[in-house]
C-alpha positions as CSV (number, residue, x, y, z in Angstrom):
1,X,0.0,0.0,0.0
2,X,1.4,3.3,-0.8
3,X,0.3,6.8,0.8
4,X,1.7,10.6,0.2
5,X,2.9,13.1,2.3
6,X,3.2,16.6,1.0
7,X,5.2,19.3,3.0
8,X,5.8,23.0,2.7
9,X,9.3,23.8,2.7
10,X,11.9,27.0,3.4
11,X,14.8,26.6,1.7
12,X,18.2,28.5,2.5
13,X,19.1,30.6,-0.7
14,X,22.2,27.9,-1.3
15,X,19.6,25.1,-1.2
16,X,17.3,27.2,-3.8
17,X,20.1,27.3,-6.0
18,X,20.7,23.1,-6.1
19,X,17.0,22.8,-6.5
20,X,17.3,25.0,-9.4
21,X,20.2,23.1,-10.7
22,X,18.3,19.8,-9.8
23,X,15.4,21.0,-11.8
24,X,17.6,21.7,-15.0
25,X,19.8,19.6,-15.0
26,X,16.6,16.7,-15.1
27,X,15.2,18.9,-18.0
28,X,18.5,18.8,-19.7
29,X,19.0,15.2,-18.9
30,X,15.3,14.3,-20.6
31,X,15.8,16.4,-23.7
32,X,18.7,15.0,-24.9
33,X,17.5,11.1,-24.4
34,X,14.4,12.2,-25.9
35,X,16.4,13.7,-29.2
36,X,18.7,10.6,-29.1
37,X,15.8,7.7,-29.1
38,X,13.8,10.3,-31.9
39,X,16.8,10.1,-33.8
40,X,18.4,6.3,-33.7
41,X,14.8,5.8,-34.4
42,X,14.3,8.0,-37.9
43,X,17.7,6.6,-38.5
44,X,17.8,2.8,-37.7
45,X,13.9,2.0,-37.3
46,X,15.0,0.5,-33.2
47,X,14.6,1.4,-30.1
48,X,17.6,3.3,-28.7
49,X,18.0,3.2,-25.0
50,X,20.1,6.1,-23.5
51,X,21.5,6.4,-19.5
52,X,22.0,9.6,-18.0
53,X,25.7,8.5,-17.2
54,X,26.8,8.3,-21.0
55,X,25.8,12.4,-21.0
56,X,28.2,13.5,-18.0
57,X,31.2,13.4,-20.0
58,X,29.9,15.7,-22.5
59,X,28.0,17.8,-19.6
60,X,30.5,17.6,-16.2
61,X,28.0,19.8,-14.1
62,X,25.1,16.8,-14.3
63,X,27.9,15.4,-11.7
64,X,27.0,18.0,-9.1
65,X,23.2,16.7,-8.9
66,X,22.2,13.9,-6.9
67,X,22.4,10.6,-9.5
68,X,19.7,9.3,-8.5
69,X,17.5,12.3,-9.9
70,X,18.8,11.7,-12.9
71,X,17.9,7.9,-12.9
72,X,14.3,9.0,-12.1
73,X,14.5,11.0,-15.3
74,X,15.0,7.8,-17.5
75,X,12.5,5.9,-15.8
76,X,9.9,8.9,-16.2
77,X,10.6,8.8,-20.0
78,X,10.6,5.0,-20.1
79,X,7.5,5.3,-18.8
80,X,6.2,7.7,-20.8
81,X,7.0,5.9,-23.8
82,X,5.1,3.3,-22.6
83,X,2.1,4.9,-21.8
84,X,2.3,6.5,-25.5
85,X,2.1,2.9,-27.0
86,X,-0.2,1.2,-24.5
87,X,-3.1,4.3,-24.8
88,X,-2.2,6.9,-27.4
89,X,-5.9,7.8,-26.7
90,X,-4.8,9.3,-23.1
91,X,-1.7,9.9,-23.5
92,X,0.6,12.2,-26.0
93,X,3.8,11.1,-27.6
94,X,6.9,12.2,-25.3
95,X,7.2,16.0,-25.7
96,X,10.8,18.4,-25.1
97,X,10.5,20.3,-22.1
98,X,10.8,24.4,-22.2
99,X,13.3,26.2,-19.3
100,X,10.2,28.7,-18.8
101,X,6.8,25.8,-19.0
102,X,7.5,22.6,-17.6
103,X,7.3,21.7,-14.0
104,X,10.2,22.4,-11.9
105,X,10.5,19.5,-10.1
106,X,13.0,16.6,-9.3
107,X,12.4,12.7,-7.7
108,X,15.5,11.3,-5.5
109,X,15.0,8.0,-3.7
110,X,15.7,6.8,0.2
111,X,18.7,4.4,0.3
112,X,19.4,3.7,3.7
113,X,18.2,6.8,5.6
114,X,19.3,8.9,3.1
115,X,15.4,10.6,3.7
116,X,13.9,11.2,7.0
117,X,11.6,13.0,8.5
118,X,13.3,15.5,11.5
119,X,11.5,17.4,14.5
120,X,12.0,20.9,11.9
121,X,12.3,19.8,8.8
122,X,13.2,16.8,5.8
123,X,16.9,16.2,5.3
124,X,17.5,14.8,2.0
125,X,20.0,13.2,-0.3
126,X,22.8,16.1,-1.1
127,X,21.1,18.4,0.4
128,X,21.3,17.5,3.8
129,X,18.1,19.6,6.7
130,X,15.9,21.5,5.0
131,X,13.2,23.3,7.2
132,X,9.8,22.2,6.6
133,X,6.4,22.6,8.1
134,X,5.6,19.1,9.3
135,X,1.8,18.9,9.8
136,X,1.7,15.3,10.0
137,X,3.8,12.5,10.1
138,X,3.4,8.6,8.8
139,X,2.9,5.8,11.0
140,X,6.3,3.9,12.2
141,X,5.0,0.9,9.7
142,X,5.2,3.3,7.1
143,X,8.3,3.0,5.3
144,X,9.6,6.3,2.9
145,X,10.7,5.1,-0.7
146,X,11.3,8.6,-2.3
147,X,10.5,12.4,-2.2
148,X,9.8,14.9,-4.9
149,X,11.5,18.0,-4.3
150,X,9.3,21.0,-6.7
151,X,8.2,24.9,-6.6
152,X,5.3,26.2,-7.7
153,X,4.9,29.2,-10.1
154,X,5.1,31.9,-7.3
155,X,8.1,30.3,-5.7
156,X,7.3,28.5,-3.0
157,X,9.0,25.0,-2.4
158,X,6.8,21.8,-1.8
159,X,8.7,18.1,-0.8
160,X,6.0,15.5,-1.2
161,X,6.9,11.9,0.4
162,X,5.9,8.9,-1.0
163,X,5.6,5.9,1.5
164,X,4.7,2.2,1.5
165,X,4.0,-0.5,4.4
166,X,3.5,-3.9,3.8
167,X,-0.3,-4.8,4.0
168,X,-2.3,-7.4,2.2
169,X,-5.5,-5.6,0.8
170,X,-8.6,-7.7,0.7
171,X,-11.2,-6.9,-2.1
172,X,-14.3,-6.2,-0.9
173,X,-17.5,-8.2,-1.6
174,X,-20.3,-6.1,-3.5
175,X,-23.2,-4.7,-2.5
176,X,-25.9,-2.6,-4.6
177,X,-26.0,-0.3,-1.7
178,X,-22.0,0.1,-1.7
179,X,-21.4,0.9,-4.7
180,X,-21.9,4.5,-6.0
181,X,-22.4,5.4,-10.3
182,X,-21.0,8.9,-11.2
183,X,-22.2,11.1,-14.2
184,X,-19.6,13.6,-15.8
185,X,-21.2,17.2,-15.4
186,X,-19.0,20.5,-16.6
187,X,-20.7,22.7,-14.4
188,X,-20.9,20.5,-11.2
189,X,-18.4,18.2,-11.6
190,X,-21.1,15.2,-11.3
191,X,-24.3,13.7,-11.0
192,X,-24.5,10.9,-8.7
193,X,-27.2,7.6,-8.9
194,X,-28.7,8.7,-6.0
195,X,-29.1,12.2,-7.5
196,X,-26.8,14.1,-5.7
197,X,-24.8,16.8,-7.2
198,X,-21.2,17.1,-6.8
199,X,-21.5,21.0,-6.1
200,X,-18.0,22.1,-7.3
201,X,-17.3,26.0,-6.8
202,X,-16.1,27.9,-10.0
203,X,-13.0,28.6,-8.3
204,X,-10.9,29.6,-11.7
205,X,-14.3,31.3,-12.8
206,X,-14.9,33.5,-8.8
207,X,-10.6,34.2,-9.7
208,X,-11.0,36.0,-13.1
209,X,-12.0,39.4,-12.2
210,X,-9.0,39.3,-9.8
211,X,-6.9,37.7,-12.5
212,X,-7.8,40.3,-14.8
213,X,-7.2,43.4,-12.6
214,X,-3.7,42.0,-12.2
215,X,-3.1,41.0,-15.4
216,X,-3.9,44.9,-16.6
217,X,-1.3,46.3,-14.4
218,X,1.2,44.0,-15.3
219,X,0.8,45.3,-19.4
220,X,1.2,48.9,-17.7
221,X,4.9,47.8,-15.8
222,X,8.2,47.4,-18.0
223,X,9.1,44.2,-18.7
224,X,12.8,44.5,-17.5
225,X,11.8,46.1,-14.1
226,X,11.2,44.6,-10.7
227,X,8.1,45.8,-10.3
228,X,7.0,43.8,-13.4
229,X,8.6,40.6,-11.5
230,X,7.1,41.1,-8.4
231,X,3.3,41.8,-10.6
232,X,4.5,38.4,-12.3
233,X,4.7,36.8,-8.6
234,X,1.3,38.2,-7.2
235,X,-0.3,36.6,-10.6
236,X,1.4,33.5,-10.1
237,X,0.2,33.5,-6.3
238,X,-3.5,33.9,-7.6
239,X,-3.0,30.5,-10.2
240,X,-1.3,28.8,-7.4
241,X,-4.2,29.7,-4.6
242,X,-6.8,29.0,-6.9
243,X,-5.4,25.2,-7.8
244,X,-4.8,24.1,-4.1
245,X,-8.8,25.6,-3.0
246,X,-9.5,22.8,-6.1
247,X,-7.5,20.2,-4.9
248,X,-8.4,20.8,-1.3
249,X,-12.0,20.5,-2.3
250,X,-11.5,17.7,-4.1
251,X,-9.7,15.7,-1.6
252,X,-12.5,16.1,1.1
253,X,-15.4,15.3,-1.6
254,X,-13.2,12.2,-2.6
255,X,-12.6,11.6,0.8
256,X,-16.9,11.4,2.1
257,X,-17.4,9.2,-1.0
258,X,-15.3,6.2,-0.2
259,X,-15.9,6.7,3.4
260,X,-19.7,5.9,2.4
261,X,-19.0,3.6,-1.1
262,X,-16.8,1.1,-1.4
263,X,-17.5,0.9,-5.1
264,X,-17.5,3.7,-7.8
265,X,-18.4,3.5,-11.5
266,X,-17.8,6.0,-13.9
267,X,-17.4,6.7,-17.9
268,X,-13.9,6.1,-19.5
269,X,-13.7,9.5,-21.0
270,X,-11.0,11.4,-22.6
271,X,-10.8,14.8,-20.4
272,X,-8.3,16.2,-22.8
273,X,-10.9,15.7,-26.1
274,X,-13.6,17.5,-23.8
275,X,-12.0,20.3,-23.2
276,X,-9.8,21.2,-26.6
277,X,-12.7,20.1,-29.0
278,X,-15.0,22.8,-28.8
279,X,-17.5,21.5,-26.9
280,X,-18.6,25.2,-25.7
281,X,-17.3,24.0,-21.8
282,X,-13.6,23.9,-22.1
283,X,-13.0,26.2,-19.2
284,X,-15.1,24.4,-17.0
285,X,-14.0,20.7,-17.7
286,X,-10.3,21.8,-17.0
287,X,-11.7,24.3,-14.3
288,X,-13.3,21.3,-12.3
289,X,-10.6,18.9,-11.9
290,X,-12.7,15.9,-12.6
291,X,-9.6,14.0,-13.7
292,X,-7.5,14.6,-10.8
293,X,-10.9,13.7,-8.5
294,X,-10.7,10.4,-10.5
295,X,-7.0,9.7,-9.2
296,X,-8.2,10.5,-5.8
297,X,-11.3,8.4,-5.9
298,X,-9.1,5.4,-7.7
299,X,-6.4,5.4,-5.2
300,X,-8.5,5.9,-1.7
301,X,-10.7,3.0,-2.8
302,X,-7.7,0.4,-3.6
303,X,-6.3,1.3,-0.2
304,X,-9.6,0.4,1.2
305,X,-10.1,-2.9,-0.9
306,X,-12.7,-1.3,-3.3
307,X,-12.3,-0.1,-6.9
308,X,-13.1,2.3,-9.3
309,X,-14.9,0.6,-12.1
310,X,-14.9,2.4,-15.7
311,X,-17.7,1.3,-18.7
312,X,-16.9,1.6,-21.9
313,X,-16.8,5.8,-22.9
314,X,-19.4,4.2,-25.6
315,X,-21.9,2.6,-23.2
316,X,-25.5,4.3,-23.9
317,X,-26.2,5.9,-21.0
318,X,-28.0,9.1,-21.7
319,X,-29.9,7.0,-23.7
320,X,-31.3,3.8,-21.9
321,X,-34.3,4.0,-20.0
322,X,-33.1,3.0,-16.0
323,X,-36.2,1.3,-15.4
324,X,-37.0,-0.7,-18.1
325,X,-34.2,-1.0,-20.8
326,X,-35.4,1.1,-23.5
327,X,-33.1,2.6,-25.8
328,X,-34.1,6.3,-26.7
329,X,-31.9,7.6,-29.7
330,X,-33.5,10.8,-29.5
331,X,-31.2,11.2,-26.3
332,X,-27.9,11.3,-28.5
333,X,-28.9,15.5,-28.9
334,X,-27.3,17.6,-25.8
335,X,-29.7,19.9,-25.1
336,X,-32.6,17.2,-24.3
337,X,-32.2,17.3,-20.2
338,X,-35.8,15.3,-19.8
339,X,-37.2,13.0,-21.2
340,X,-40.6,10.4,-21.5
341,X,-39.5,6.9,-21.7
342,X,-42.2,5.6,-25.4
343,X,-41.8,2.3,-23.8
344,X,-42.9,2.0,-19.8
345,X,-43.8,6.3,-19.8
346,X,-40.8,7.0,-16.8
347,X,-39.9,10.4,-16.8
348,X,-36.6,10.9,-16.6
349,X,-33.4,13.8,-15.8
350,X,-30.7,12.8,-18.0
351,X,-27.7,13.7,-15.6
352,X,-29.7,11.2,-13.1
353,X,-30.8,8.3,-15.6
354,X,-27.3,7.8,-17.0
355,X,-25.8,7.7,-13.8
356,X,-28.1,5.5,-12.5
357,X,-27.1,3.1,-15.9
358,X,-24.0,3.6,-15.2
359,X,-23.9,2.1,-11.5
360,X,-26.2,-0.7,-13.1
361,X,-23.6,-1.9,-15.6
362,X,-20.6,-1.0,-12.9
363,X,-22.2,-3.7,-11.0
364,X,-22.7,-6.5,-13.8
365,X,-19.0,-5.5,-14.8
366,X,-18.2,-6.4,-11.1
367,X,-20.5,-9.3,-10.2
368,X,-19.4,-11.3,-13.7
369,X,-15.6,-10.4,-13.0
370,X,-16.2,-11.9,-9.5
């Protein structure tokens, strides 16, 4: 079983500058085995597999990072690769990473104590004590297995832990009353079978009159000036306040739903189609979160011996009539919201009947794998 612990962290200015060596030096280290497997590929037609060892030669200050960074690095591509081939549906071929876009962030692992958890702080692998507000601490069974050093856009320094115990998880049998279906809404993040809404806030949307007055000085400040860095910063703090009241909200939602379920169906769908094909909600799909509140759900129910069940993104659910089977094609169009079943004359929401098909094949998906 495996559990994270994320910590806020102060870093001393010479600590700030290895994490910013860290970071780009693990950016350099991924562009150039990304350009040499693109290339021994267009050139040979096989699989090229580069180490981040054969580049220090050529690069003597990737010595001066922790190794084991590095290492990370090729198993993050690997396994990007991978993911590429498996379910190019979900996931885009290996892209370079830009100085100024990506995420600034680095994984080392704990070899022999080489990570722990202090009375003020984390001390890490080259690094050595690094202060850190420690809120809360894992169990002694817990055992740490690496930490993720990264800052966020306006600066600040996170160290998130991941740890693992040893603990046999035992599926859970199923019940009709413990297991939960979940329709996809933009504006509410979902619809549940019991017809509950998921009642996200608009956080990005309640941000953008804030966002905008900042955004307006910032056009007004020269671009070389501090002033215009420190206008940067307070925009940056805005993005960055906004995400974690999301994330916070979606933790605690996740959290009351497998503390109730211990079973949760949903569609298989493609966020990233929703919200770049013009489906008029865009801002809202990537302003709820509703693939990160997947993860949550996903993980918090394996821990607790439950799952969470995907049907096919195809399966008819809008369409079938919950009570009696009927398949309504007149459903297919988005702006029908209720409808008359022709066949047994149930009156149905959409958001509700899907979600209520949707738990109904969950649990013959279940009971038949069982």
């Amino acid at each position: 079983m495996h559990l994270g612990f994320k910590y806020r962290v102060y870093p001393t200015e010479e600590q700030k500058v290895f994490f910013a060596k860290s970071f780009g030096c693990c950016r350099k280290v991924w562009n150039l085995m990304l350009a040499d497997k693109n290339n021994h590929y267009k050139e040979t037609g096989k699989t090229l597999h580069p180490t981040p060892a054969q580049y220090k030669k050529e690069y003597p200050f990737l010595k001066e990072v922790d190794s084991l960074a590095l290492a990370n690095v090729q198993m993050q591509l690997n396994r990007a690769f991978k993911n590429f081939f498996e379910n190019p549906k979900n996931f885009r071929f290996p892209q370079f990473k830009s100085k100024k876009r990506s995420r600034r962030s680095y994984t080392t692992n704990n070899q022999k104590g080489t990570i722990q958890i202090m009375d003020h702080g984390i001390k890490l692998p080259k690094v050595g004590m690094i202060h850190a507000i420690v809120h809360r601490l894992p169990g002694p069974e817990w055992i740490i297995k690496s930490a993720t050093i990264s800052q966020k856009s306006d600066g600040s320094y996170y160290i998130s832990l991941l740890c693992e115990k040893e603990e046999e998880i035992t599926p859970l049998p199923v019940f009709d009353e413990k297991v939960l279906g979940l329709d996809y809404k933009s504006d509410g993040l979902y619809m549940d079978s019991n017809g509950r809404l998921g009642d996200m806030p608009k956080f990005f949307q309640k941000a953008q009159k804030r966002l905008v007055k900042r955004q307006r000085k910032l056009k007004n400040k020269d671009i070389h000036s501090k002033n215009y860095q420190k206008q940067l910063k307070k925009i940056a703090k805005l993005y960055v306040h906004t995400a974690d009241q999301r994330k916070d909200f979606l933790h605690k939602k996740s959290a009351a739903i497998t503390k109730q379920y211990d079973y949760v169906v949903v569609e298989d769908l493609n966020m990233r189609s929703m919200a770049n094909k013009g489906f008029g909600n865009g801002k809202a799909t990537l302003d709820n979160g509703y693939g990160m509140f997947l993860t949550m759900l996903e993980y918090k129910l394996h821990n607790k011996g439950g799952k969470l069940e995907k049907v096919d993104r195809w399966f008819p659910s809008s369409q079938l009539c919950s009570c009696c089977g009927f398949q309504n094609q007149e459903v297919k169009k988005l702006n029908v919201r209720t409808w008359i079943c022709p066949k047994c004359g149930s009156i149905h929401d959409r958001d509700l009947n899907a979600a209520v098909n949707i738990k109904n094949e969950g649990l013959r998906i279940l009971r038949s794998a069982a």
